[in-house]
Backbone as a printed PyTorch tensor [residue, N CA C, xyz], in Angstrom:
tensor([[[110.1400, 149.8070, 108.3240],
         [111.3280, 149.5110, 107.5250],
         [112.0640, 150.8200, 107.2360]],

        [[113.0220, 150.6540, 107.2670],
         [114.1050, 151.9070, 106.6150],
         [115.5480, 151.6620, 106.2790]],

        [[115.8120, 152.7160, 105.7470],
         [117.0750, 152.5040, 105.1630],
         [117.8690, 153.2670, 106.2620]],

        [[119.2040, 152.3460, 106.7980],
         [120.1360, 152.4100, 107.4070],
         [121.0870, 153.0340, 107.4330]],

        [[122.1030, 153.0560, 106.1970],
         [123.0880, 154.0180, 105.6540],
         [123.1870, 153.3800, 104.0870]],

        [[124.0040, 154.4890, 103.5370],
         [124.2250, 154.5010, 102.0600],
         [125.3120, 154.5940, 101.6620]],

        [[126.0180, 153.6820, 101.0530],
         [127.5140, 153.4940, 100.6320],
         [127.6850, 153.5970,  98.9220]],

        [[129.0010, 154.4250,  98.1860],
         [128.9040, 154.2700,  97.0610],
         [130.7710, 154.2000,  97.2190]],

        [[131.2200, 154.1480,  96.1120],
         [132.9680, 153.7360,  96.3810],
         [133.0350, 153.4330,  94.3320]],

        [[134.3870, 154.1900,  93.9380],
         [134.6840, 153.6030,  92.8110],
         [135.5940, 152.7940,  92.9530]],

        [[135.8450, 151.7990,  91.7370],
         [136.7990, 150.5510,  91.6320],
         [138.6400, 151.4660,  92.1170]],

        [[139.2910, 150.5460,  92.6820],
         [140.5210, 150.6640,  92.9840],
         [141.3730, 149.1870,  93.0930]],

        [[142.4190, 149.3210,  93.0700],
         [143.6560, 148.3920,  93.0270],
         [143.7730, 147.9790,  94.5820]],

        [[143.7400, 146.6520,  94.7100],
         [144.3620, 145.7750,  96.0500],
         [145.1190, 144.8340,  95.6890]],

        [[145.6830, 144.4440,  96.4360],
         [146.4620, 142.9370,  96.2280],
         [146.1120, 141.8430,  97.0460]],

        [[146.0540, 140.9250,  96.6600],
         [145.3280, 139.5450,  97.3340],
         [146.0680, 138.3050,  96.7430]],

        [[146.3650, 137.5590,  97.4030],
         [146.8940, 136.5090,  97.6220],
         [148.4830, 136.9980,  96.1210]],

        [[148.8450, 137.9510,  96.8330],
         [150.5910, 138.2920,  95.6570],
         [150.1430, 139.2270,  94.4200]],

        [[148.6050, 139.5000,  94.1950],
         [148.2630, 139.7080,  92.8280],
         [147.1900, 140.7040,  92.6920]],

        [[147.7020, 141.7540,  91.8540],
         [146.8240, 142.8440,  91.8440],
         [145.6500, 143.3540,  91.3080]],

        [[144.6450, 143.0840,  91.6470],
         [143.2900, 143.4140,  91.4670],
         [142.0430, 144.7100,  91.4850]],

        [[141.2130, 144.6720,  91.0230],
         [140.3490, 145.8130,  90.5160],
         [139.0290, 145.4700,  91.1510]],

        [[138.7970, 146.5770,  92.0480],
         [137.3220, 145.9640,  92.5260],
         [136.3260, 147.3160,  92.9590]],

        [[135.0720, 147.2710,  92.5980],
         [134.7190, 148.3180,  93.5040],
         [133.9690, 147.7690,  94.7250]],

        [[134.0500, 146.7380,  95.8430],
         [133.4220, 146.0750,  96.6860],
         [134.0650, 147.5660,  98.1000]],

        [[134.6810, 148.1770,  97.6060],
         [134.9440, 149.3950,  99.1020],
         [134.5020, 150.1110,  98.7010]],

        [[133.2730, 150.2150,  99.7430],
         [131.9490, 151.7680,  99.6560],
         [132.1500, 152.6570, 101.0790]],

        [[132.1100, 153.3310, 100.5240],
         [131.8210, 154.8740, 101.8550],
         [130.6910, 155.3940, 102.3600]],

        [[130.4750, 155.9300, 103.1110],
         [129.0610, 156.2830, 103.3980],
         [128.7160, 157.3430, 102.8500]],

        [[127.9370, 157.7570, 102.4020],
         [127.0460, 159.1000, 101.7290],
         [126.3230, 160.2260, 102.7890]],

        [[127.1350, 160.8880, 103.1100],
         [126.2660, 161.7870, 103.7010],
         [125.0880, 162.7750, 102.2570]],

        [[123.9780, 162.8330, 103.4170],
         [122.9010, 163.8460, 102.6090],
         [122.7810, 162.7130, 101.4720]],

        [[121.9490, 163.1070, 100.5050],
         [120.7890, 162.8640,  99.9250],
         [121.7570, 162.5390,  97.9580]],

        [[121.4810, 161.1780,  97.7570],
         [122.3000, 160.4740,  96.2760],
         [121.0460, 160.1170,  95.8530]],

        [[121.7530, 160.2370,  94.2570],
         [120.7810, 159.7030,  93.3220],
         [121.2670, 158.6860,  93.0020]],

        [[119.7160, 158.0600,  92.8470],
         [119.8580, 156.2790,  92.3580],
         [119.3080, 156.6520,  90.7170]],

        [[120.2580, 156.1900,  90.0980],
         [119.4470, 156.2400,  88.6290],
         [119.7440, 154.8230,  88.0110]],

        [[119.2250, 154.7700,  86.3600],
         [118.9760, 153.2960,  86.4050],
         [120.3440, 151.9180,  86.6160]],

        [[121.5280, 152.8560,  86.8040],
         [122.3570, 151.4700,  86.4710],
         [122.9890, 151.2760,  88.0440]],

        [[122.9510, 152.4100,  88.7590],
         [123.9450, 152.8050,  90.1710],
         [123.2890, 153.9830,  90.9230]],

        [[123.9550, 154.0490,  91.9830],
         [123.7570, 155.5310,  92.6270],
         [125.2600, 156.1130,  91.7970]],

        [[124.5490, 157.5480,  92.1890],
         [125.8900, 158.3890,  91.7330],
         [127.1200, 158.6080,  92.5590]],

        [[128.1230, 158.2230,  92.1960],
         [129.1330, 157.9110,  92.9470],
         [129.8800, 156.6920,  93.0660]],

        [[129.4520, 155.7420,  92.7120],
         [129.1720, 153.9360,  92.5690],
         [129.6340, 153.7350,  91.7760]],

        [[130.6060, 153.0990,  91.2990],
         [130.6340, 152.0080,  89.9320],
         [131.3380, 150.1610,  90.7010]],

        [[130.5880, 149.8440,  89.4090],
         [131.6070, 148.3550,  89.4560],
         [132.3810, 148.0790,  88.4010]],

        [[133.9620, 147.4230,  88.4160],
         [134.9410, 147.1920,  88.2240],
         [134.8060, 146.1130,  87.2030]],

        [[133.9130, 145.2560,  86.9910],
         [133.7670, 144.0360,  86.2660],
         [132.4490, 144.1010,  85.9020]],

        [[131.8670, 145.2330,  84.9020],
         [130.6350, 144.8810,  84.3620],
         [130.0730, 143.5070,  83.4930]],

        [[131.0470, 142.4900,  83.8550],
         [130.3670, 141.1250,  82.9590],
         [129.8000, 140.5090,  84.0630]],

        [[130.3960, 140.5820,  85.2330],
         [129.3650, 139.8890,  86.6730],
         [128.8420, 140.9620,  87.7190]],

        [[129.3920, 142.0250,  87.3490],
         [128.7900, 143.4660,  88.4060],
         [128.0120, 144.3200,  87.9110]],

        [[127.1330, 144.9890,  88.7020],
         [126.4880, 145.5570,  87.8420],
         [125.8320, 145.7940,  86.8350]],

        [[124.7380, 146.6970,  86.1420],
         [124.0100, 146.3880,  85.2390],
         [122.7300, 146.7200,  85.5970]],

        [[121.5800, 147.2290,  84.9440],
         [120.5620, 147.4620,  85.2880],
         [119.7950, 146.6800,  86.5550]],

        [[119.6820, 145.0310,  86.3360],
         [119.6200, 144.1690,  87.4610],
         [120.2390, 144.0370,  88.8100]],

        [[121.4840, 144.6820,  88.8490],
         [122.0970, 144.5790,  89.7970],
         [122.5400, 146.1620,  90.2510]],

        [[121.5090, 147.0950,  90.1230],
         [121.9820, 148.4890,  89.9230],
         [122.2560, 148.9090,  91.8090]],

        [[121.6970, 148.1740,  92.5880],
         [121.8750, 148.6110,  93.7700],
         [122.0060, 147.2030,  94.8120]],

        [[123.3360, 146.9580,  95.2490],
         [122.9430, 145.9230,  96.6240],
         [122.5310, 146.1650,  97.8590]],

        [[121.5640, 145.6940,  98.3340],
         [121.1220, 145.5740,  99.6170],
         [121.5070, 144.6200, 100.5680]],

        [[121.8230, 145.3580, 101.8620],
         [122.1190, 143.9460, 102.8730],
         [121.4150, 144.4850, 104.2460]],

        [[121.0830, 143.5410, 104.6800],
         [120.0320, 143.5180, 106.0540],
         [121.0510, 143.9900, 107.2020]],

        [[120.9190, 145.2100, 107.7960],
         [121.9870, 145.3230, 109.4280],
         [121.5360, 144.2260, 110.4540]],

        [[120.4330, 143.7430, 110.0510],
         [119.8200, 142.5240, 111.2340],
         [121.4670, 141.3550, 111.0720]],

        [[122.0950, 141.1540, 110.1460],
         [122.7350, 140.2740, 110.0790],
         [124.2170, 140.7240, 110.4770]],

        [[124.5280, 141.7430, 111.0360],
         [125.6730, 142.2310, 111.1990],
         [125.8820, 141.1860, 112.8020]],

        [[125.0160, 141.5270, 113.4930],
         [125.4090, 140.6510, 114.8300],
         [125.6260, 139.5490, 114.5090]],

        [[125.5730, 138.1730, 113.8280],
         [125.8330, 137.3080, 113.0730],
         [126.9500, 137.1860, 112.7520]],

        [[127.3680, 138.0170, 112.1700],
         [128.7140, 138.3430, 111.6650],
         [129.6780, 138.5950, 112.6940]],

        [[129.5480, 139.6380, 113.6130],
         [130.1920, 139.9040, 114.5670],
         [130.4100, 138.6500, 115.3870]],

        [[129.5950, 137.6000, 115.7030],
         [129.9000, 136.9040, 116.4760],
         [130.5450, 135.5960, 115.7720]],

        [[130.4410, 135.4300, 114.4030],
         [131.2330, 134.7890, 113.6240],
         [132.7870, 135.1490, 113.4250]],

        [[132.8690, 136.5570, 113.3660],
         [134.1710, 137.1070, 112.7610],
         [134.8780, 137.9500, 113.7050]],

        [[134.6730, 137.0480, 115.2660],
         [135.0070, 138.6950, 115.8250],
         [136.2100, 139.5150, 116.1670]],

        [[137.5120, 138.9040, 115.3550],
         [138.5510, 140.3600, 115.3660],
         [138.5430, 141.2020, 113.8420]],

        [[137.2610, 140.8530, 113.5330],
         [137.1170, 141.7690, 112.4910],
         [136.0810, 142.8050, 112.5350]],

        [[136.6490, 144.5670, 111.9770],
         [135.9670, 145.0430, 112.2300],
         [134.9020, 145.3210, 111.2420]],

        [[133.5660, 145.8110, 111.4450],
         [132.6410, 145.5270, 110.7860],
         [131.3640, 146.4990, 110.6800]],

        [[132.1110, 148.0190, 110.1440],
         [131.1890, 148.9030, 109.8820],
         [129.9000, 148.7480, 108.9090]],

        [[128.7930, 149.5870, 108.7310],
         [127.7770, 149.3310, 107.8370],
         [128.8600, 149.3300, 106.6650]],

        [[128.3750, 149.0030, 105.3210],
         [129.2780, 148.9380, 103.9930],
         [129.9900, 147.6690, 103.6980]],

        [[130.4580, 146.9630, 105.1960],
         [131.6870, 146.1880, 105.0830],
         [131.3190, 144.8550, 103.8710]],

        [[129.9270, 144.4480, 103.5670],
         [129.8990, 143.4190, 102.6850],
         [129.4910, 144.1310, 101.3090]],

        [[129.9480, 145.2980, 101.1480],
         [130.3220, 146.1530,  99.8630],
         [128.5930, 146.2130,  99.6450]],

        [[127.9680, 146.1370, 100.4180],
         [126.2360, 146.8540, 100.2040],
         [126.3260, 148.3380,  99.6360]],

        [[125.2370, 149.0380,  98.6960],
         [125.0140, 150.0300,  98.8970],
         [124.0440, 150.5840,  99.8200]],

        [[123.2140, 149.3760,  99.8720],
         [122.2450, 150.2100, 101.2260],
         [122.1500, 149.3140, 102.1390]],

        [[122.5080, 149.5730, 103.1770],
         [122.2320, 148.6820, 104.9030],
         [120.8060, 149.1620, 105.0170]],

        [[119.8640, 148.4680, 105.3850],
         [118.3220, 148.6190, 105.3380],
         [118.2470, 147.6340, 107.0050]],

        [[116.9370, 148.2130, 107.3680],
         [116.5600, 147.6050, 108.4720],
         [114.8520, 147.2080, 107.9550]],

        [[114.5750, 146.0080, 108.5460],
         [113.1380, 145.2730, 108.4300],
         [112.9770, 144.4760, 106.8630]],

        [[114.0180, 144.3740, 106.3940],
         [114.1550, 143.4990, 104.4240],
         [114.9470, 142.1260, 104.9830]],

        [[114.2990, 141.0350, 105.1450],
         [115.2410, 139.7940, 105.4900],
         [114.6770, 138.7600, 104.0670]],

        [[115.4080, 138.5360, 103.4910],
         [115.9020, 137.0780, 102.6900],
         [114.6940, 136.8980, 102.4300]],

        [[114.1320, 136.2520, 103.5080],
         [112.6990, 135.0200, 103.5960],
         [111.9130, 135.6890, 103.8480]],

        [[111.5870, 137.1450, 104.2410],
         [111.0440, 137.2690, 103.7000],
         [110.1070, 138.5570, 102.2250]],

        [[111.3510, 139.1540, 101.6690],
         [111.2450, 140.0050, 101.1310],
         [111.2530, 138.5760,  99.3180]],

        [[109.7400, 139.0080,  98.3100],
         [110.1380, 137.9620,  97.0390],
         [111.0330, 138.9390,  95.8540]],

        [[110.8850, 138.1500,  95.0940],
         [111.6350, 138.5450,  93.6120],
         [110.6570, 139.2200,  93.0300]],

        [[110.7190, 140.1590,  92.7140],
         [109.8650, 141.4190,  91.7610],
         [108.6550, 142.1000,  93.0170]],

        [[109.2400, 142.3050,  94.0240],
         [108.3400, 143.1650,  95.3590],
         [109.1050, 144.2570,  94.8610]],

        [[108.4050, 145.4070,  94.8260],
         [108.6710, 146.8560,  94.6880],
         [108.3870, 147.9780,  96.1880]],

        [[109.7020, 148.2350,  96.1410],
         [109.6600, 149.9790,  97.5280],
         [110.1310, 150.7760,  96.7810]],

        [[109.3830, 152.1030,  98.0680],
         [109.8310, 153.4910,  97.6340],
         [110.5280, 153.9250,  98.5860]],

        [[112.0950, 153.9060,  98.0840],
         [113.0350, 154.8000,  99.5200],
         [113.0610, 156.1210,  98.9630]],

        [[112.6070, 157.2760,  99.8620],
         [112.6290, 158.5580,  99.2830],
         [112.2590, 158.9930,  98.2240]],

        [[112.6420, 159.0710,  96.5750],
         [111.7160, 159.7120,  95.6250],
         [111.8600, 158.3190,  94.5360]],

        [[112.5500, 157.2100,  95.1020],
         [112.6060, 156.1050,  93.8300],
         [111.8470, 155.4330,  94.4330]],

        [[111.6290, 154.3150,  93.5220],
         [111.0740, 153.0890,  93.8230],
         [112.0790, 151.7510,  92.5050]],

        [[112.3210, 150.8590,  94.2070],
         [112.9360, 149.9080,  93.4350],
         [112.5650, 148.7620,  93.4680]],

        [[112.8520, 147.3850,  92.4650],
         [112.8670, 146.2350,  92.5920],
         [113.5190, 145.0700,  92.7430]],

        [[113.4240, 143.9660,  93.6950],
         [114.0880, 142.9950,  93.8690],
         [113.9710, 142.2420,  93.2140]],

        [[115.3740, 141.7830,  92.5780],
         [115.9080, 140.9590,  91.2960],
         [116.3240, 139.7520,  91.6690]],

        [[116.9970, 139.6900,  92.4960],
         [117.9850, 138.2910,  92.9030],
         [118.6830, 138.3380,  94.1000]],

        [[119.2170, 137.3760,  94.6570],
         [119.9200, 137.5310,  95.7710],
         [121.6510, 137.3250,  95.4220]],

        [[122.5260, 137.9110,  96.2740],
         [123.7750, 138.3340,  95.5160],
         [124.5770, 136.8200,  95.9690]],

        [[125.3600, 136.6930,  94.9250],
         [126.3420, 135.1790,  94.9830],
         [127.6190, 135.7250,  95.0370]],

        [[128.5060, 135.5050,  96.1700],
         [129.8470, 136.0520,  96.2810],
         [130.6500, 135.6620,  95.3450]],

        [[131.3730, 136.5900,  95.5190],
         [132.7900, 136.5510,  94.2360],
         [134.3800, 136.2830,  94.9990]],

        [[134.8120, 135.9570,  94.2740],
         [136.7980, 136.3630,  94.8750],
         [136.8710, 137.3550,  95.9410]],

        [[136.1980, 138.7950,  95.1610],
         [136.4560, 140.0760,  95.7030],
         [136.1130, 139.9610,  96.9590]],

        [[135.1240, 139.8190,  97.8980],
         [134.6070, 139.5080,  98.8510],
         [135.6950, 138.9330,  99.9350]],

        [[136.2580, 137.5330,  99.3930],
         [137.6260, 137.3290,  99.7350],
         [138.3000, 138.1990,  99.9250]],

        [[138.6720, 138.6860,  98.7200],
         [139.6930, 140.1470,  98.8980],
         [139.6520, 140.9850,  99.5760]],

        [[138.3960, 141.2030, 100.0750],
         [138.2360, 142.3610, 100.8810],
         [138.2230, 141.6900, 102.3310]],

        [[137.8920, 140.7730, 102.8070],
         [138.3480, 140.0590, 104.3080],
         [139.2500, 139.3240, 104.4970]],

        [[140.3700, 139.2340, 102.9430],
         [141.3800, 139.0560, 103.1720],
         [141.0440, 137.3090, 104.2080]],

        [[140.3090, 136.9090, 103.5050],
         [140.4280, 135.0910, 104.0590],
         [139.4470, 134.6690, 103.3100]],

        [[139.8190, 133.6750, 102.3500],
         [139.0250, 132.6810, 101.8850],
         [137.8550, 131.8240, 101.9310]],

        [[137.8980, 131.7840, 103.4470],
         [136.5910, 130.6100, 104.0500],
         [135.1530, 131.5230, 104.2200]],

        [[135.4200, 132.6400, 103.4420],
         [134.2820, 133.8840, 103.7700],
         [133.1330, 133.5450, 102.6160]],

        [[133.9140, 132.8100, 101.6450],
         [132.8560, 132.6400, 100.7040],
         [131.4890, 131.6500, 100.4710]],

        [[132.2180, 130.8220, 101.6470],
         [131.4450, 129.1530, 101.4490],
         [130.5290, 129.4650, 102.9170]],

        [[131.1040, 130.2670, 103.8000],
         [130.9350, 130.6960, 104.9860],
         [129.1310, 132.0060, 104.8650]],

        [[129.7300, 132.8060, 104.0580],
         [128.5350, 133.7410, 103.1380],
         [127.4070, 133.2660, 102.6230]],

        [[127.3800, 132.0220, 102.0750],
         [126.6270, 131.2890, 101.0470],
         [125.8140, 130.3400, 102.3350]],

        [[126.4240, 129.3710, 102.7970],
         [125.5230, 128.7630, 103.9440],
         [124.9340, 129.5200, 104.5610]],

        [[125.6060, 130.8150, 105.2110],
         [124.4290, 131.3670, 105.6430],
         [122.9900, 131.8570, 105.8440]],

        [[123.4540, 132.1290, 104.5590],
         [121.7910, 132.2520, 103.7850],
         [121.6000, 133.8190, 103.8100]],

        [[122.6450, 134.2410, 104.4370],
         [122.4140, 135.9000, 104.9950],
         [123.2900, 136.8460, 103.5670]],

        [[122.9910, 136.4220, 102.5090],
         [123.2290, 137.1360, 101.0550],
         [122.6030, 138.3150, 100.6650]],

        [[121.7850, 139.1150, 101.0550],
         [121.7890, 140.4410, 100.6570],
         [120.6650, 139.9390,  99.2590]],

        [[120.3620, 141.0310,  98.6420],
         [119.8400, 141.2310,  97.2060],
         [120.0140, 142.2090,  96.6960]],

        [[119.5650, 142.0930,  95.3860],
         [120.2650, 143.6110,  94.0650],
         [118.6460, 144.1570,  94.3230]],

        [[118.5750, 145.5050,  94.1610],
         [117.3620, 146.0080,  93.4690],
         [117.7350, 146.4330,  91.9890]],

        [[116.6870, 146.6030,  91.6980],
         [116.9310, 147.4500,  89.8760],
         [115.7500, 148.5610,  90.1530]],

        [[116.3860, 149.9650,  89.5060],
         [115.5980, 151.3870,  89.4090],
         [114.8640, 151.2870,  89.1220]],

        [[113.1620, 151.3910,  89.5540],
         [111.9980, 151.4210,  88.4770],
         [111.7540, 153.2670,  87.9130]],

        [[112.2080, 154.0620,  89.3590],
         [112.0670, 155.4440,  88.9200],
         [113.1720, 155.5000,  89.4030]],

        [[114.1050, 156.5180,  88.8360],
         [114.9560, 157.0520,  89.4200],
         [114.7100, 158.1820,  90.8510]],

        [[115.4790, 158.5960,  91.6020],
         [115.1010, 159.4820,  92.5260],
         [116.5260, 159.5830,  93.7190]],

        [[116.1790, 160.1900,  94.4380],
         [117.2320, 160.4950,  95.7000],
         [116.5230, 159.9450,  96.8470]],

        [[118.1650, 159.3500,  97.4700],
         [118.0720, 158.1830,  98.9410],
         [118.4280, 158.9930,  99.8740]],

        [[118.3140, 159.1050, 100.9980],
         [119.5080, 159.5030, 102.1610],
         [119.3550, 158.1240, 103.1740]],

        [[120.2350, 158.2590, 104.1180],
         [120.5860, 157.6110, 105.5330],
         [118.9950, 157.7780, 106.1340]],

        [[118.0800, 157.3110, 106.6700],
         [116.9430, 157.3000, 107.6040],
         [115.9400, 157.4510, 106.7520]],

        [[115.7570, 157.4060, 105.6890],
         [114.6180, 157.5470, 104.6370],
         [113.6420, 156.3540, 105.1660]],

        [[112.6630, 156.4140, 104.9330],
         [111.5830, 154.8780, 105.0060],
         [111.5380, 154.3960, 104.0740]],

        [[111.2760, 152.8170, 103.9830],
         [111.0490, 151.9740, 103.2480],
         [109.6640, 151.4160, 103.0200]],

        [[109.0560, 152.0020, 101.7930],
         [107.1470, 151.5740, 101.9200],
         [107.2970, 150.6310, 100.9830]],

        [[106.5030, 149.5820, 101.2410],
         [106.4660, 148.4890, 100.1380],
         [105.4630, 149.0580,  98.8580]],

        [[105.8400, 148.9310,  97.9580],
         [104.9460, 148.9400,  96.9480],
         [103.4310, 148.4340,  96.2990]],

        [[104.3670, 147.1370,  96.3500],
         [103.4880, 146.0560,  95.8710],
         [104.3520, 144.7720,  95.9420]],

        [[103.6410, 143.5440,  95.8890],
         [104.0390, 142.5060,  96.2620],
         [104.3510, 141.4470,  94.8630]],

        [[105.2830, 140.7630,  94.3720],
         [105.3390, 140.0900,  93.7740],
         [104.3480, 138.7850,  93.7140]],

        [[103.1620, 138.3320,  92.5950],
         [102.3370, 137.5560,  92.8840],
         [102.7630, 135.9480,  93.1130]],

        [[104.0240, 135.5720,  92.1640],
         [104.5790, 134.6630,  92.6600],
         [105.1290, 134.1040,  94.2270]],

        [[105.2770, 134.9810,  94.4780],
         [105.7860, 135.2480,  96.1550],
         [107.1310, 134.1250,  96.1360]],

        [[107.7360, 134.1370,  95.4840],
         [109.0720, 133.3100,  95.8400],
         [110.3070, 134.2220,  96.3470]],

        [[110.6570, 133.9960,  97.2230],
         [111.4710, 134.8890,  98.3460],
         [113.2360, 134.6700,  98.0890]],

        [[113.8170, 135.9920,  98.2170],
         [115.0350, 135.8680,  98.0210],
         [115.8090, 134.5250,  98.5060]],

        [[115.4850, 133.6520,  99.8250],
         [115.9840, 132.2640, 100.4750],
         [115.4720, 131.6500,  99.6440]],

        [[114.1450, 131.5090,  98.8290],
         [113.9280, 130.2550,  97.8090],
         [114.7380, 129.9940,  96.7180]],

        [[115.4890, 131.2040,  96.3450],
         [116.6360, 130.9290,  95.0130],
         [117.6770, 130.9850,  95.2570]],

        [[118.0950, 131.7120,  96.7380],
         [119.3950, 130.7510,  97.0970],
         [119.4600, 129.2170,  97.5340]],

        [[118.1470, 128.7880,  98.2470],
         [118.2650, 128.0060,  98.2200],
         [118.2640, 126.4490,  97.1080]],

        [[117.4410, 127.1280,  96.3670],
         [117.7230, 126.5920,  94.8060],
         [118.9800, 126.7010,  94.2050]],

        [[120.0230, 127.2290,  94.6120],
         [121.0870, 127.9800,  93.8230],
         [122.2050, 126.3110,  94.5960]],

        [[121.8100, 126.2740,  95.9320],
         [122.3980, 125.5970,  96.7980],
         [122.4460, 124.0760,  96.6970]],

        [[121.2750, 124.1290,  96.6100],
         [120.5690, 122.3290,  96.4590],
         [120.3680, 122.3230,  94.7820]],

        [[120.9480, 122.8170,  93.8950],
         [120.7090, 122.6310,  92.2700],
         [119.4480, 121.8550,  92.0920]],

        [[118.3970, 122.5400,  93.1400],
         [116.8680, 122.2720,  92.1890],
         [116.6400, 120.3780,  92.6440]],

        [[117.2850, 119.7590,  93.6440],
         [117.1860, 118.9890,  93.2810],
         [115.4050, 118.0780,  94.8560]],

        [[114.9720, 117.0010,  94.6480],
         [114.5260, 116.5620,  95.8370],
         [113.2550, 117.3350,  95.6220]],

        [[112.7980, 117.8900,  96.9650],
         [111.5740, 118.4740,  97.2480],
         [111.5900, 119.6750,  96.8070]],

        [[112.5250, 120.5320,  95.8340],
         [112.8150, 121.6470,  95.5520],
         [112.1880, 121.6490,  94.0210]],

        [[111.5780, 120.8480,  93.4420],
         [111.6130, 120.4870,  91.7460],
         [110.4850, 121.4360,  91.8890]],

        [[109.2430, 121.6720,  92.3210],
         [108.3380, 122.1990,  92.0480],
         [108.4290, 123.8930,  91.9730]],

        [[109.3230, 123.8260,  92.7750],
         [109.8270, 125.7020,  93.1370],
         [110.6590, 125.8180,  92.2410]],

        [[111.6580, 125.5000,  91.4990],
         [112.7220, 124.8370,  90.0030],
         [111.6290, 125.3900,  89.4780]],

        [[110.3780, 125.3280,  88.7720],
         [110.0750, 124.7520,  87.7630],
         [108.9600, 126.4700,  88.0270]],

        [[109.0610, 126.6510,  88.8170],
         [108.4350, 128.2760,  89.1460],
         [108.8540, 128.9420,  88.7310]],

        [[110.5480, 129.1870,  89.7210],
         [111.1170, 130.0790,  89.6880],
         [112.1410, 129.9380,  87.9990]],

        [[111.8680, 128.9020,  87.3600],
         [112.0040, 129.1480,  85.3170],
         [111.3510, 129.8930,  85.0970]],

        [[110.2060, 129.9710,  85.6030],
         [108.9270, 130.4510,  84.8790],
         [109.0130, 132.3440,  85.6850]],

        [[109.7130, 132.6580,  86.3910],
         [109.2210, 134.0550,  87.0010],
         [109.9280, 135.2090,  86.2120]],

        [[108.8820, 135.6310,  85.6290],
         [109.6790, 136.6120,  85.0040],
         [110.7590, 137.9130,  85.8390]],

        [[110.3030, 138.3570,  87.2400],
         [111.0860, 139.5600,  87.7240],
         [112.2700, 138.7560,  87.8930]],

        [[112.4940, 137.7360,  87.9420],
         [114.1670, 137.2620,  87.6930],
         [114.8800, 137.1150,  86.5080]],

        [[115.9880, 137.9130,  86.7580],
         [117.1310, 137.9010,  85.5560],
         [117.1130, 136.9020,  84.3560]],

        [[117.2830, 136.8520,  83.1880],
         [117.1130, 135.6640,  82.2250],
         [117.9090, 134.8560,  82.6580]],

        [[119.4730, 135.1200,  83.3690],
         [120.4910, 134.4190,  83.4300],
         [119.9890, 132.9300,  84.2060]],

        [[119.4040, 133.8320,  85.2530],
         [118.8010, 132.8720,  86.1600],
         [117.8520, 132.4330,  85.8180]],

        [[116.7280, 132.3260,  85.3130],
         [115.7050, 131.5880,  84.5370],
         [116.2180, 130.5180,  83.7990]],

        [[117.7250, 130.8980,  83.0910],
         [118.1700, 129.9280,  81.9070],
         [118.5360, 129.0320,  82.9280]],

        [[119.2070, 129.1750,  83.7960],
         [119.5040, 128.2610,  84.6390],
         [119.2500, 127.2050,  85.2800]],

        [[118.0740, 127.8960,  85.9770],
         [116.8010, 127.0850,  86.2440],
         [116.3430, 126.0110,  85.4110]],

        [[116.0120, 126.1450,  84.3330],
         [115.6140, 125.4150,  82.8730],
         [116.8320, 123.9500,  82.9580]],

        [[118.1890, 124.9880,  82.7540],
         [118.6900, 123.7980,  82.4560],
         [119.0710, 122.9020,  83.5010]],

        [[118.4850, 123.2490,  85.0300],
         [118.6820, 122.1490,  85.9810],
         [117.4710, 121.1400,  85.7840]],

        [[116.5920, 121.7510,  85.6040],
         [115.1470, 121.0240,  85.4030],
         [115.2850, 119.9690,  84.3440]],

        [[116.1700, 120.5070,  82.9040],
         [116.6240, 119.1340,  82.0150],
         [117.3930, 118.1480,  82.6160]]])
């Protein structure tokens, strides 16, 4: 496993559909060696700390396995590492099978997986077409946040050692897919888990709960 490249970008002004907006979803690549500390890497911010960012969501990850996917979905669009506003493009971390509260060490941190990321407007905004969102979400190919357990410095080609394994083992695809199917059918028993897991966000726990009522 390793890390691919490293993107950080502060919030700026676009316009989308007539109307001017604030986003930090445009990241750059990092040459040499950034610190991840607990809320961001340095260099990073997000634009809407009520749905961005935050200790839980201090770093996004997205798999380069899924770029060919993309490419062959989107193809007069171009589609450097960064383009789904990731901070880290990682190679060998997929969805199904990386869980919620598994801990790595890229270079001198070690981080944890929180949740898997649910698109916004911005996302739109930034491919500039709409059908990207519903298009993102079926896929299943959503990326996840880590959160800082130590702070430390990343670069481009660093390795990715697993830590330790979350004992629940419920995998970033089990809560999108819960997110998808609202808990409902053959999904009630994994509902009624993933209430109960603590390395996931309260937001999402509350959630959980109240699909289960």
């Amino acid at each position: 496993m390793k890390l691919i490249s490293v993107h950080v970008g502060l919030p700026r002004e676009i316009v989308y559909k007539g109307a001017a907006i604030i986003t930090g979803i445009f990241k750059t690549p990092v040459a040499g060696r950034v610190r991840a500390r607990r809320l961001n890497l340095d260099g990073d911010r997000q634009a809407d700390l009520t749905v961005h960012g935050g200790a839980e969501k201090a770093v996004y990850v997205y798999p380069a396995e899924h770029y060919p996917y993309w490419r062959g979905e989107l193809p007069d669009v171009e589609l450097p590492w960064g383009m789904f506003g990731e901070n880290f493009t990682s190679e060998g971390l997929l969805e199904d099978e990386v869980h919620i509260g598994d801990r790595y060490r890229i270079g001198s941190g070690v981080f944890q997986v929180t949740q898997p990321r649910m698109p916004c407007y911005k996302l739109a905004a930034k491919f500039q077409r709409d059908d990207i969102l519903k298009r993102f979400l079926k896929s299943m190919r959503t990326g996840f946040y880590f959160s800082v357990i130590e702070e430390g410095e990343v670069a481009a080609g660093d390795a990715i050692e697993l830590v330790s394994r979350d004992r629940a083992a419920i995998s970033v695809t089990d809560i999108t897919r819960l997110y998808i199917s609202k808990g409902k059918g053959k999904d009630q028993g994994l509902l009624g888990r993933a209430a109960e897991l603590t390395a996931l966000p309260a937001s999402w726990r509350d959630y959980f709960r109240e699909r289960l009522e």
